[in-house]
VOMARDO-383158 format. One record per residue (C-alpha): z, x, y. Coordinates in Angstrom, 3 decimals, always signed. Layout:
<recs>
{z: Z x: X y: Y} $
...
</recs>
This chain:
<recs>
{z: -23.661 x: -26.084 y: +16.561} $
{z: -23.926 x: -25.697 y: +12.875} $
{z: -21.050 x: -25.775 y: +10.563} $
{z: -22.049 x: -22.270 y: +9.498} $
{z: -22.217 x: -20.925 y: +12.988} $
{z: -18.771 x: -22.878 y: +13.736} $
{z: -16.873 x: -20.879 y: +10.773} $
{z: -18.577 x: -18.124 y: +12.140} $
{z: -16.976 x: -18.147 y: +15.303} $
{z: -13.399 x: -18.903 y: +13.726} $
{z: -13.930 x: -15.615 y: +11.439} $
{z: -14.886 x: -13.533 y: +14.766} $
{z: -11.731 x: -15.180 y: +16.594} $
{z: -9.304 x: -14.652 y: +13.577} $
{z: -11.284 x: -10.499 y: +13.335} $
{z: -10.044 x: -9.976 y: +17.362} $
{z: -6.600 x: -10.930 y: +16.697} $
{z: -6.322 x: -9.168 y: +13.374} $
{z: -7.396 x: -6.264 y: +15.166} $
{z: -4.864 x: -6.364 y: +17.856} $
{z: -2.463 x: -7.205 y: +15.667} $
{z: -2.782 x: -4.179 y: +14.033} $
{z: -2.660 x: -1.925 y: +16.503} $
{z: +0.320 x: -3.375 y: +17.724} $
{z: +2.177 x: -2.970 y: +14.471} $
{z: +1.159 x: +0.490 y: +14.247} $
{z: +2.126 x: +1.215 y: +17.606} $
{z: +5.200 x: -0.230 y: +17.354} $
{z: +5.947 x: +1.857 y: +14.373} $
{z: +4.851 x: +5.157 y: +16.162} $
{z: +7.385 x: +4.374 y: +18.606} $
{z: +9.857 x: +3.595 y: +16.699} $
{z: +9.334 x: +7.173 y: +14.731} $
{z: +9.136 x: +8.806 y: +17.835} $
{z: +12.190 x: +7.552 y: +19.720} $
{z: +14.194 x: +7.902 y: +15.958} $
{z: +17.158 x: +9.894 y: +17.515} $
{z: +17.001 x: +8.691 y: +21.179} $
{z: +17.720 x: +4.846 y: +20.745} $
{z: +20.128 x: +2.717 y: +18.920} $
{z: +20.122 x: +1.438 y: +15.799} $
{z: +19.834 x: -2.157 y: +17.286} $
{z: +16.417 x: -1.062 y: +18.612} $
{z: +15.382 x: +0.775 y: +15.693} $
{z: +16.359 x: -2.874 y: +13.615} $
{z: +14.901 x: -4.749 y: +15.965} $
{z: +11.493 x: -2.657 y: +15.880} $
{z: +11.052 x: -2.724 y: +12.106} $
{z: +11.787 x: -6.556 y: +12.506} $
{z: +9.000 x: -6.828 y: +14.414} $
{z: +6.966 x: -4.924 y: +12.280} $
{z: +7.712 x: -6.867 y: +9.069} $
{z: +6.955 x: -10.213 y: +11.213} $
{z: +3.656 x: -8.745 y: +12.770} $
{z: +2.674 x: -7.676 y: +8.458} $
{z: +3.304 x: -11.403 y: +7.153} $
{z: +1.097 x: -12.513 y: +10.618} $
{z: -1.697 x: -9.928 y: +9.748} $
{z: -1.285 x: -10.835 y: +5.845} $
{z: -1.711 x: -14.246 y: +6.905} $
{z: -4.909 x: -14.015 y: +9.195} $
{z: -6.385 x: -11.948 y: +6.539} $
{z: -5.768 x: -15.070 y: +3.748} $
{z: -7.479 x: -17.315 y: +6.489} $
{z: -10.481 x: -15.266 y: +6.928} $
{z: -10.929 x: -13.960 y: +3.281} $
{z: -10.439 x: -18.332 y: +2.848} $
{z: -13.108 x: -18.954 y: +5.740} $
{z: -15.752 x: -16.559 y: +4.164} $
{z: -15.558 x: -17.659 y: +1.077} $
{z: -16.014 x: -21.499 y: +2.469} $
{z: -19.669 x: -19.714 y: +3.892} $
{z: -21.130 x: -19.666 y: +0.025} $
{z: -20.638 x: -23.579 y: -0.776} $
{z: -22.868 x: -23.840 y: +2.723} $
</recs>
């Protein structure tokens, strides 16, 4: 396998977990909206924790891939 077909692959891996990623962090905010005056504040903490975390992992899978395509012009 090429090293353009390798980098390829690594941009379609890091695309499938952005993607889930995402809709994880937007679920988790839906739920958190919609359970606003049914759960403790703990939980409603804890949720936009996660959130936050999930952002900086999506942020940082985006840097990687932005990174990896440009890499695919020097090839």
């Amino acid at each position: 396998m090429g090293k353009m077909d390798e980098i390829k692959e690594e941009i379609g891996w890091l695309k499938l977990w952005l993607g889930i990623l995402i809709v994880t962090m937007f679920s988790m905010i839906g739920w958190g909206i919609s359970h606003i005056g049914s759960i403790s504040n703990g939980m409603l903490w804890l949720d936009g924790i996660a959130v936050v975390i999930i952002a900086g992992i999506v942020a940082r899978i985006n840097f990687v891939a932005i990174k990896k395509i440009r890499s695919l012009k020097d090839l």
